[in-house]
Each structure stands twice: as structure tokens, then as C-alpha cells.
C-alpha positions as CSV (number, residue, x, y, z in Angstrom):
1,X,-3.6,-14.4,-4.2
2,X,-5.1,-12.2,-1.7
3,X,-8.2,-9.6,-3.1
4,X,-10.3,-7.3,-0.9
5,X,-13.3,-5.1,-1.7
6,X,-14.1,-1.2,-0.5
7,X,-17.4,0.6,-1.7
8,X,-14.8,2.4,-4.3
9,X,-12.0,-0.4,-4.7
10,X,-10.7,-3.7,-5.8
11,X,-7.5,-4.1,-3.5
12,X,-5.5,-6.3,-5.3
13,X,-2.3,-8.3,-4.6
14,X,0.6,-7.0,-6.9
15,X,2.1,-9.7,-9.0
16,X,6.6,-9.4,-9.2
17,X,5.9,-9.2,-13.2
18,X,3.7,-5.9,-12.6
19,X,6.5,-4.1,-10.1
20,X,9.0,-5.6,-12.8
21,X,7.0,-3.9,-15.7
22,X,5.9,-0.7,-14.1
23,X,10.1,-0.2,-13.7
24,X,10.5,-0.4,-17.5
25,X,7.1,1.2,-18.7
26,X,4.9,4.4,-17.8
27,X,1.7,2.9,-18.7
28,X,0.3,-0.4,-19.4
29,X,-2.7,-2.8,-19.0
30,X,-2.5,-6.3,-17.2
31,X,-5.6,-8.6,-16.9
32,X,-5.9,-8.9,-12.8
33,X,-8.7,-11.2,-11.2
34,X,-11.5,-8.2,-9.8
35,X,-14.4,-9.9,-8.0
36,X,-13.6,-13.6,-9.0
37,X,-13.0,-12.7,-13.1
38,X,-10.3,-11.7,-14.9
39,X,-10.5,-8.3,-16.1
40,X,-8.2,-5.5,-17.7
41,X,-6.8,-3.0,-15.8
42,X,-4.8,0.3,-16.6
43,X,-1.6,1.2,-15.3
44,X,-1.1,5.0,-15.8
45,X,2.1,7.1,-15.7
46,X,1.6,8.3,-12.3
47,X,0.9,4.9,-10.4
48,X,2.4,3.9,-7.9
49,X,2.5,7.4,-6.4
50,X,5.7,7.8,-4.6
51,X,6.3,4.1,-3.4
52,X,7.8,3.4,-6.9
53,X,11.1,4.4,-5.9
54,X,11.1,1.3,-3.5
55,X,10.1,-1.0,-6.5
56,X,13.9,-1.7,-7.2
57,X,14.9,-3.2,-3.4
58,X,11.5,-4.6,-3.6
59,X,11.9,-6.8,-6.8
60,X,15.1,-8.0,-5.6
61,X,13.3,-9.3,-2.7
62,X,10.7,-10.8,-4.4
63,X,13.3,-13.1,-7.3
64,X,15.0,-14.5,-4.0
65,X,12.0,-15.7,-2.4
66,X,10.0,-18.6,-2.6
67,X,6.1,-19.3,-2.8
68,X,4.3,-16.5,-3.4
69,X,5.9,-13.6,-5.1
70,X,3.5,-10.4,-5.1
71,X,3.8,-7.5,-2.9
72,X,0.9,-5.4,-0.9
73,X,-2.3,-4.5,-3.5
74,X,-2.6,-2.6,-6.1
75,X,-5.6,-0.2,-5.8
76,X,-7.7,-0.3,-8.5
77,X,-10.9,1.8,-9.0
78,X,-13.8,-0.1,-9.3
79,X,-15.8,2.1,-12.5
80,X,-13.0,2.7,-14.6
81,X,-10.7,-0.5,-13.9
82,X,-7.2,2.0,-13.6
83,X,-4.6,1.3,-11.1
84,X,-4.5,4.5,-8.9
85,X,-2.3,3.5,-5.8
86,X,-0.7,0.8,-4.1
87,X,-0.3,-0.2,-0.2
88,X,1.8,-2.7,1.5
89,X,3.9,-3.9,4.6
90,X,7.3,-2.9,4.5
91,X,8.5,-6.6,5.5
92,X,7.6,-9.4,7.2
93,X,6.0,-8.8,11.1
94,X,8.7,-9.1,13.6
95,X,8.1,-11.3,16.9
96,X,5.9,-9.5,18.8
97,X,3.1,-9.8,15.9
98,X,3.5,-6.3,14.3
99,X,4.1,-5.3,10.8
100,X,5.1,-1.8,9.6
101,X,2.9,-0.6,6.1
102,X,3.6,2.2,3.6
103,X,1.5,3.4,0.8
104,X,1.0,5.6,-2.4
105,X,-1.6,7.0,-4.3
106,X,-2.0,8.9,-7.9
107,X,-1.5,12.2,-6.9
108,X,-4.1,13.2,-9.4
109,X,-6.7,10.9,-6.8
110,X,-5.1,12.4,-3.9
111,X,-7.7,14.2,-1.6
112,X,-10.7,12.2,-2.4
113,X,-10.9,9.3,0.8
114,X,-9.4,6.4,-2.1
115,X,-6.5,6.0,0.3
116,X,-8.3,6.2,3.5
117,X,-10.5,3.2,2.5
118,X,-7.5,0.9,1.3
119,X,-5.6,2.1,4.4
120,X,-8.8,0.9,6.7
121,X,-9.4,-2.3,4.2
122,X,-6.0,-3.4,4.3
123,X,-4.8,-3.2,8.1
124,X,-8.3,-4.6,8.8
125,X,-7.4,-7.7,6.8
126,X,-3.8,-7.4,8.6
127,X,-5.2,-7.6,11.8
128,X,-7.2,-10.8,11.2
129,X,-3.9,-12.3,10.4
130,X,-3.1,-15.4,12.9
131,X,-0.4,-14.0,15.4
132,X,-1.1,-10.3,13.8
133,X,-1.3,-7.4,16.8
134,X,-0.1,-4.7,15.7
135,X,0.0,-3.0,12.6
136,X,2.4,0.3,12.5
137,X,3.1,3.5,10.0
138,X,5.0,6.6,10.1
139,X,4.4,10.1,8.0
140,X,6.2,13.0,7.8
141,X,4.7,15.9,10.3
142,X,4.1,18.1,6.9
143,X,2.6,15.8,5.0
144,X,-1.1,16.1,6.1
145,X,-2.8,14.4,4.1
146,X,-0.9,11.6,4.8
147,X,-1.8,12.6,8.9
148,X,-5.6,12.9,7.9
149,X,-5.9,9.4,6.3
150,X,-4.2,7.8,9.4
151,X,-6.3,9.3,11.9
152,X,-9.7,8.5,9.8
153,X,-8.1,5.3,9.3
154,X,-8.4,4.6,13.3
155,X,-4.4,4.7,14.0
156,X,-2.9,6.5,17.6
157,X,-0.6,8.9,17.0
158,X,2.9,7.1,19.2
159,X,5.9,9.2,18.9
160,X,8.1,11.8,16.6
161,X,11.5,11.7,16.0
162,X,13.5,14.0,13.7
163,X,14.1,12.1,10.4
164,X,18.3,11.5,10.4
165,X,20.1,14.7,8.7
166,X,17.0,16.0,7.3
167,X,15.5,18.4,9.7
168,X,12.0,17.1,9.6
169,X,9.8,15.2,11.7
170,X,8.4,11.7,12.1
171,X,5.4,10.5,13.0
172,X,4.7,7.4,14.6
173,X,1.4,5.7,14.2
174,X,-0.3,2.0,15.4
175,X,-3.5,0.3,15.4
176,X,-4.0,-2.7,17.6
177,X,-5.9,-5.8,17.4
């Protein structure tokens, strides 16, 4: 299982049983391996931001696969050991070596960099990825924070496009390798 470190975070990968719990409990503690030992960590309420309505497709995907069954990391702040966001691709990359990632934060952490530094942690880690070049998001035009941690995140802005029968805007973002 895949771990990175930030200044601020443990970026962990997120076991199926996790996703499978979070879906039938608000709040909850799993032991997780931080920095090589296995330590308690506290899922609250709010976690996974608003990536948990994704959870169902995703644990479907997970009990049909083989190997590994975890999805993205779960963010998890270093001082106090809670669970305060999660990242990950949203599939495998395609042929031309790019992958697309989403992400969600505690909105109660929201507006202090956390997401920033998992965004710039994680597709760093993407890109070192044999046959990895490109690593893609997208954002809705209102949603500036979302903007902010992209462009602090080193991502280029690629396109818009109007989100189907919703009247708003989509941004495209990349980094390269």
C-alpha cells in the first residue's frame, strides 16, 4: 500500500473496508500504517468532503477487482491523526499515459493550503509513475477555491465547456511530466 508525506499530512491509500464503512457510519476510527507504524486515525462526519457520493460506484469497482483493493489516500492530518479529505484518480490512465484525479476535503479544513499540498504530493507521485504523462482535473468555473488549489498546485488551465443541462462551466486542467 502506497503512503506519501507533506509537512502537514500523511497521504494514505484508502482501504475498500474504509469506503465500505464510511457508507454505513458518520464517524469512526481505523488503525492505518502513518510513517511505517500503525496508528489510530479518526474518521469524522464530514470526511470525505463531497467525493462521498462517488463511494457507491466506487466500492462496486473495488469487490470486482483483483489485487489491490484501495482507492486514492485518505488525508490525514499529521498532529491530530483525523481523516480530513481524500484524493484520487477517477480510473485507470488511458493510452496515451494520462489519468484524470478528483478530490475532497472537510469543509471545516477548507481554506487553509491542506488540499493544495495533497493535490501537489499526489500528482507528483502520479507523474513518477512508469508510462505516467499526464495527469488531468476539471472544476467548476465558480468553485474557486477549487481554481486556487489547481493553479498553486502547478496545473494549466486547457479548456471550458458548459457542464450538460446545467448551465455552468467546466474547467479543464493538466500537468505534464
Amino acid at each position: 500500500m502506497f503512503e506519501l508525506e507533506t509537512e502537514r499530512l500523511y497521504l494514505v491509500a484508502t482501504p475498500l473496508d474504509v469506503i465500505e464503512t464510511r457508507l454505513n457510519q458518520t464517524h469512526f476510527d481505523v488503525e492505518l500504517r502513518l510513517a511505517g507504524q500503525l496508528q489510530r486515525v479518526h474518521f469524522p462526519p464530514e470526511w470525505p468532503g463531497d467525493v462521498l457520493g462517488f463511494f457507491p460506484k466506487l466500492v462496486e469497482q473495488l469487490r470486482s477487482q483483483t489485487g489491490d483493493k484501495s482507492w486514492g489516500a485518505t488525508l490525514v492530518d499529521k498532529v491530530t491523526r483525523l481523516a480530513i479529505g481524500q484524493i484520487g484518480t477517477k480510473g485507470p490512465k488511458d493510452g496515451t499515459g494520462t489519468v484524470d484525479i478528483g478530490y475532497g476535503m472537510n469543509p471545516t479544513f477548507e481554506g487553509r493550503g491542506y488540499m493544495t499540498e495533497a493535490v501537489q504530493a499526489y500528482t507528483g507521485w502520479l507523474l513518477t509513475q512508469p508510462e505516467m504523462q499526464r495527469v488531468t482535473a476539471d472544476c467548476l468555473e465558480i468553485n474557486s477555491r477549487s481554481l486556487r488549489v489547481l493553479e498553486k498546485a502547478g496545473f494549466s488551465r486547457i479548456g471550458e465547456r458548459e457542464e450538460a443541462g446545467k448551465g455552468r462551466n467546466l474547467i479543464f486542467w493538466e500537468r505534464r511530466r
